[in-house]
N, C-alpha and C positions, 0 to 999 in steps of 0.2 A: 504493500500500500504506500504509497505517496502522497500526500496531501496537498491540499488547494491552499496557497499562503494568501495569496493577493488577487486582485481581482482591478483591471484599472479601464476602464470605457472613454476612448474620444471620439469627434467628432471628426470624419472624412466626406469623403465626395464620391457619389456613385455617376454612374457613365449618364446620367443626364444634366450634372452639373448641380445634384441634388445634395442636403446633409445628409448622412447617412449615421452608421454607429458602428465602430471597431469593438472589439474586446479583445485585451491581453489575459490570460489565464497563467499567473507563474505558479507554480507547483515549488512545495520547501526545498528540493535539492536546486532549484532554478530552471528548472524545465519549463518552456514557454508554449502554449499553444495560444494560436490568434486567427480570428475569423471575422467578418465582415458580412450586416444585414444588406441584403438586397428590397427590389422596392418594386411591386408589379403596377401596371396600369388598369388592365385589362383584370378585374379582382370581380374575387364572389363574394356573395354576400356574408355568407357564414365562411369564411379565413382569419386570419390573427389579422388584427390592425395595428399597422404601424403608430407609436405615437408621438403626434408631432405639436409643436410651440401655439401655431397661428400666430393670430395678429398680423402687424402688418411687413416685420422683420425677416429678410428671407422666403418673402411671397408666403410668409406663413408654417414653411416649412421645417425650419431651424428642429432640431432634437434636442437638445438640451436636459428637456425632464426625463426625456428616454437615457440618457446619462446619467443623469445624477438618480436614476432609478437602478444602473446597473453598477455605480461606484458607491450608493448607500445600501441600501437594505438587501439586493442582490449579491454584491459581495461578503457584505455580514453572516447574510443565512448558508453562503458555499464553502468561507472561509473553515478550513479543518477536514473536507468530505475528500474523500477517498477519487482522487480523477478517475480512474478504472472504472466508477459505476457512474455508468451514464445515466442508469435512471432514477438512482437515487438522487442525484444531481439534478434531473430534471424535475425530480418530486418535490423539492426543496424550491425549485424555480416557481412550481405552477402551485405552490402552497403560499407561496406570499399575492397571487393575482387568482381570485378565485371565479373572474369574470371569465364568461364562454368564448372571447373575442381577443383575450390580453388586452381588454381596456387599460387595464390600471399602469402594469407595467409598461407594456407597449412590445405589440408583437417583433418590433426591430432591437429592441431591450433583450427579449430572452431569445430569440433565433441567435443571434449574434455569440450568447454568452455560451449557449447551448455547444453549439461547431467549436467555439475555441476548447472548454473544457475534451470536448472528441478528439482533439488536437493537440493537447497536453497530453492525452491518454496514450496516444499512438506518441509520440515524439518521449516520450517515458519508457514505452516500452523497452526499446525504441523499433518502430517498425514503420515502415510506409501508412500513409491512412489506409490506405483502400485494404493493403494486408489486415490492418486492427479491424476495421469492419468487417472484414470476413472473421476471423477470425473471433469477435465476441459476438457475432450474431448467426457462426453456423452454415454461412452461405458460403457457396462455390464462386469463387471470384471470376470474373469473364471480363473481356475489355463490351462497352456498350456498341451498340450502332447507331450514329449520329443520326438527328434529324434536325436539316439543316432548312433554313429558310432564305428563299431566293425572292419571292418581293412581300412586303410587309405591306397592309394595309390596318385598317380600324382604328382601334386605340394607339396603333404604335405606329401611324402615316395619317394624322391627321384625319384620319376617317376618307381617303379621297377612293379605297376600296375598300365595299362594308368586308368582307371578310378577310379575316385578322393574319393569317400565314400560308402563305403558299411554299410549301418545303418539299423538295424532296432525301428519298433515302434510299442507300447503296445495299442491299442485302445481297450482291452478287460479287462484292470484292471479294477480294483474296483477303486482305489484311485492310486495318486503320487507315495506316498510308494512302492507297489507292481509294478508298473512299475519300479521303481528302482530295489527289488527284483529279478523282472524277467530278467530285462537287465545284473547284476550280474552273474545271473547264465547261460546266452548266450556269455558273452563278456570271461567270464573263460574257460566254453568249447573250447568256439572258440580260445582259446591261446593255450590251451588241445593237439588241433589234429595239431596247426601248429609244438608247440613241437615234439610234437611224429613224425611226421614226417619228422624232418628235415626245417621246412621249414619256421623257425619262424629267422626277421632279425633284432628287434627290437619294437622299438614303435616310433609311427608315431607320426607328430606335434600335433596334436590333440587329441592324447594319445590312439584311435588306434591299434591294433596291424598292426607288417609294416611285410607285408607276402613277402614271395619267390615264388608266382605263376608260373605256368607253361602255364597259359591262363585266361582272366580276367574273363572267365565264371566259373572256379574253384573256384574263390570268391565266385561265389553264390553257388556253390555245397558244399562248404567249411562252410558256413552260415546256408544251410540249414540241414545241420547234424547237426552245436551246438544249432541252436533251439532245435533239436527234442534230444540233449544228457541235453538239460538242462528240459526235460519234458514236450514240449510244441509240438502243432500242430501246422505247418508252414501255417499259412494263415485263423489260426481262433485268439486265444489272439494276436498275434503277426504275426505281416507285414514286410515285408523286405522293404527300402527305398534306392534308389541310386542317388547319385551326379556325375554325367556321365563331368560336368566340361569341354566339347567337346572343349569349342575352346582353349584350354590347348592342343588338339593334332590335331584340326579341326580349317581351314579355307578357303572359296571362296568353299564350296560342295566336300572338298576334306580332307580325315580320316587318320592319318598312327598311325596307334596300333603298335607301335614301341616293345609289349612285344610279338604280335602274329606273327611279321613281314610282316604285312598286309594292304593293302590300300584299303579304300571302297570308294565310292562317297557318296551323299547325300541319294538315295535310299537305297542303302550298309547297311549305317548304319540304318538307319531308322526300315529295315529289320531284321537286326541284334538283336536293341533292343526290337523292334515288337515281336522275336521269344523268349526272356529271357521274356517278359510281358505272352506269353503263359504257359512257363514253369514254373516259377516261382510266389508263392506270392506278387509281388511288387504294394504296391499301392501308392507311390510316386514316380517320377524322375525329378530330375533336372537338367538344360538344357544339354538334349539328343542331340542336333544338335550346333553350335556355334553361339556364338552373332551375324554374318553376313550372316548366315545364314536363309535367312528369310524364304524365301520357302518353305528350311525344316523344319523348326519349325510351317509353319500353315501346312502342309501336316503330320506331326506325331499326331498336336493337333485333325488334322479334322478326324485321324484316331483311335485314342488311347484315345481322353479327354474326353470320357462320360463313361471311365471304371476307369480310373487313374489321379490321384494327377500330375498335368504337373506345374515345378514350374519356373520360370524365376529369374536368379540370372544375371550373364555376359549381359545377354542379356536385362537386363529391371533397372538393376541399383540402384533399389531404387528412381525408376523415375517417378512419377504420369504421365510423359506427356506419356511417353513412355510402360507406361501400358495400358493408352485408347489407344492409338496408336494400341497397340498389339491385344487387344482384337476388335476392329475393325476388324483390320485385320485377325483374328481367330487366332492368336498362344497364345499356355498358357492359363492356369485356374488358375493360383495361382503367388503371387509372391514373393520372397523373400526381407525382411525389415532387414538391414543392415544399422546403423544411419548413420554410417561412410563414408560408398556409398553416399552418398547424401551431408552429411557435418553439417547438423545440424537436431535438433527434428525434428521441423517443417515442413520440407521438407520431412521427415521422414513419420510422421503423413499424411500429404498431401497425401504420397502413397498409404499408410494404406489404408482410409477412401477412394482412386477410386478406388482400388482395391474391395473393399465391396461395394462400391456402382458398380459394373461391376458384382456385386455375383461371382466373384474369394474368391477365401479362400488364406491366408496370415500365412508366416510364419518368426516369429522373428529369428535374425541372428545373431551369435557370428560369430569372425575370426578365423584363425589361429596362427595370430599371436595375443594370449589374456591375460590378467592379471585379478586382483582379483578386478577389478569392477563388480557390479551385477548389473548392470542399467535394463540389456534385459531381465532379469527372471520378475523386475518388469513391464517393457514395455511389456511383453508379456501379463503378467495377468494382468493390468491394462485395456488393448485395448481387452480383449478376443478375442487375436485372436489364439487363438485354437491351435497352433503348436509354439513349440519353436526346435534352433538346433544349438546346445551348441560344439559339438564335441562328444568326447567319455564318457568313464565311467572310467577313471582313470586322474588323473594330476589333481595338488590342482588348476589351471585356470579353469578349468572345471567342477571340484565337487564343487566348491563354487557357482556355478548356478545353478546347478542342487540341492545342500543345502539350497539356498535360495526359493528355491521354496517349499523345504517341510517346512523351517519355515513361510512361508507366509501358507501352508494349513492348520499349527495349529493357524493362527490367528485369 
């Protein structure tokens, strides 16, 4: 056992020019673990909420109290705990904020404090992260299979395509590497024809290209030509993946594609992406209908989930309760693990492990709003669980995970 001596919280800057919250964890021999909260746009309802200053300093967003929440009373209650036990650790975290939400502390308070203690644990050891995860959680380590985003719209492109990620994914490489290779030579294309024709407006939060469409099924027709100019056959090496993000434009069974000028109800849509599942390659989507939508969401699953990747983000939270829940109910095959949603590992892990034990498949989650911690490349291949989804293929927040991961396959 090693104990938790100090505990010290500052204030940094995540990749939108945001405050953010660091955590130092020193451990009494001086062993240091450090980790960094990220910040989503595109958020559900029931997730940990970040907590932030207001007023009019910092556009209201300064952290401060999420600091002085994790240098007072958070340090006090971890100071002496054994780093090795993460969930004692975390039971001590989520005993001082009894809210369902991390109101009190602030879900950037304890995410934060959470990965750094994970990080002391493994640097104690001493052992790679992703080895410590495996290794206290029982899982067969694997490196993940990126899913990469090639134009960003919604919350994370100023909304100029309602839907939120056009990505695709390489399950045909040989290794890491050439999934790299190959996403290179799709995400340049695909910036190629938006050039050429006018219709290129930037880059999006997640690095992205942030298109000028004229309708959001031109993303995929837009997609499916830089696959096939970067050399590839659309729906053999490579798959297309979509974050459909719905209750960003969907609630109560009702759609407005505000880029189509168009309103569908719950069947609408269902229909709609039913008909891009014919046309197109995609063997992922994530949440196709909105979080309150439950209906629609067991009516796509019971139609669409024994051919496609159905993933639950908004709607399932990074929530073990609300994954059995779900799959009870039939909506979703897979769910997305965002530690930050949740507020600490453990809670995290808890999802993970119903998830697999429901034979759902899982996949690890950066934000949007990210910096240069690599915690999720090692939580990805620590916990094998088979899919990781970083953002794009450009921005140093995002190539540093996707970096991390090909120095962990030469380890």
């Amino acid at each position: 056992m090693t104990a938790i001596d100090r505990i010290t919280a500052r204030r940094v800057w995540d990749s939108r020019g945001r405050p953010t919250v660091e955590v130092d964890v020193t451990l009494e021999n001086g062993v240091l673990g450090r980790a960094i909260a990220p910040a989503g746009a595109s958020r559900g309802t029931r997730e940990a909420v970040d907590l932030r200053d207001g007023g009019g300093h910092l556009r209201g967003q300064n952290v401060q109290s999420a600091l002085d929440n994790v240098n007072g009373p958070i340090a006090a209650a971890l100071r002496g705990h054994d780093a090795s036990d993460q969930r004692a650790a975390d039971d001590a975290i989520l005993a001082l904020d009894p809210s369902p939400l991390k109101e009190t502390l602030g879900g950037n308070a304890t995410v934060a404090t959470s990965l750094a203690v994970l990080h002391a644990a493994a640097a104690d050891a001493p052992r790679p992260l992703w080895q410590h995860v495996a290794e206290t959680t029982g899982t067969t380590p694997s490196l993940p299979l990126p899913e990469i985003q090639i134009f960003g719209g919604g919350a994370h492109a100023g909304r100029r395509v309602d839907i939120q990620d056009f990505m695709i994914m390489v399950p045909g490489a040989s290794c890491f590497d050439e999934v790299m290779e190959i996403t290179s030579a799709v995400y340049f294309a695909a910036g190629d024809i938006l050039k050429s024709k006018g219709k290129l407006a930037g880059v999006a939060d997640e690095g992205g290209w942030w298109p000028m469409f004229d309708s959001n099924e031109e993303a995929l027709e837009t997609l499916m030509r830089a696959i096939e100019i970067a050399g590839e056959t659309p729906g053999k090496r490579v798959v297309i993946s979509l974050d459909i993000a719905a209750s960003e434009f969907g609630g109560a069974g009702c759609y407005r594609l505000a880029l189509e000028n168009r309103q569908l109800d719950s069947d609408g849509m269902i229909e709609m992406l039913g008909g891009w599942l014919e046309a197109y390659p995609i063997a992922s989507i994530e949440d196709p209908l909105a979080e309150d939508d439950v209906p629609g969401a067991i009516e796509f699953t019971r139609r669409f989930g024994d051919r496609v990747q159905i993933i639950g983000d908004d709607y399932l939270v990074t929530n073990a309760d609300l994954v059995r829940e779900a799959q009870v109910a039939g909506a979703c095959n897979a769910v997305l693990i965002k530690v930050n949603q949740a507020g600490t590992v453990s809670e995290s892990l808890e999802t993970f492990h119903a998830a697999r034990a429901e034979g759902w498949g899982a996949i690890v989650s950066a934000r949007s709003g990210e910096t240069e911690d690599v915690s999720i490349s090692h939580l990805a291949t620590g916990l094998g669980a088979g899919q990781l989804k970083v953002g794009s293929f450009t921005r140093s927040e995002r190539m540093i995970k996707w970096n991390e991961c090909l120095r962990i396959q030469d380890a």
